[in-house]
C-alpha positions as CSV (number, residue, x, y, z in Angstrom):
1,X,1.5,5.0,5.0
2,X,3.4,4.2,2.2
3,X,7.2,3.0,3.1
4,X,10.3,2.5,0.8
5,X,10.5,-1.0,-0.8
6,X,7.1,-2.1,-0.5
7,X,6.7,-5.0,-0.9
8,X,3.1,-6.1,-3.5
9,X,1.6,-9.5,-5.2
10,X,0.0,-8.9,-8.3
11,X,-2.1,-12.0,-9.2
12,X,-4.5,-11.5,-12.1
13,X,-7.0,-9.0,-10.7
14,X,-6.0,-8.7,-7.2
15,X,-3.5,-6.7,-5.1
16,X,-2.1,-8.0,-1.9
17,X,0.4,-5.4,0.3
18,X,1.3,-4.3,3.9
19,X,0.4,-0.9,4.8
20,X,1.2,0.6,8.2
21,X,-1.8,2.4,9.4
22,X,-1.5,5.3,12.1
23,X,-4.2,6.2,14.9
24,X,-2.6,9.5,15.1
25,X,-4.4,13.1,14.0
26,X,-1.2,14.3,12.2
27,X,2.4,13.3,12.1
28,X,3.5,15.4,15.3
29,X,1.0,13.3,16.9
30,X,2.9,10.1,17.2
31,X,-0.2,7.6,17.6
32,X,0.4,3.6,17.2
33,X,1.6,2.5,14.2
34,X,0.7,-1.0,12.9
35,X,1.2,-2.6,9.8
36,X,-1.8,-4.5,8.6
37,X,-2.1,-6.7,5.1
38,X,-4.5,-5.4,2.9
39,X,-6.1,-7.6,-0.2
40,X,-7.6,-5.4,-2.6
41,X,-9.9,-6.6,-5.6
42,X,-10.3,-5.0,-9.4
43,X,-12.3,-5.3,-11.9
44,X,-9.9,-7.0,-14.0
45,X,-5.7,-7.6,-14.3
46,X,-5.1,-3.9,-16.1
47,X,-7.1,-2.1,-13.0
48,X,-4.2,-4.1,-10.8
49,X,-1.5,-3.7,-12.5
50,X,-2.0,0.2,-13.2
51,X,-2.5,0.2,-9.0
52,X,0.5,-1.7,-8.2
53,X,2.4,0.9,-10.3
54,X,1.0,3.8,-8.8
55,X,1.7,2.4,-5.5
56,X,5.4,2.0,-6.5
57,X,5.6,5.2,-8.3
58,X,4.6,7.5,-5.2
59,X,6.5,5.1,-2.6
60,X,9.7,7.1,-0.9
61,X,12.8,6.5,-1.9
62,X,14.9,6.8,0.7
């Protein structure tokens, strides 16, 4: 799940983030919810930075 005000590092080609991960089948399911940190690796600084922003482009806003 993607929350309001993520919080990302952007450090040349890699992304770091915490994304809260649900065991649940659907969203009326409740299901555990934990937040794990997740570093993801690009090809190159361009591949991160266009990720980061569409990350931050599809977060909620309130």
């Amino acid at each position: 799940m993607i929350y309001k005000g993520i919080k990302m590092s952007v450090q040349k080609n890699t992304v770091a983030s915490i994304f809260h991960t649900s065991d649940a089948q659907s969203e009326s399911d409740g299901g555990n919810v934990v937040a794990r940190t997740y570093l993801l690796r690009l090809k190159n600084e361009e591949a991160a930075t266009n990720l980061s922003a569409v990350i931050k482009e599809n977060a909620p806003l309130d």
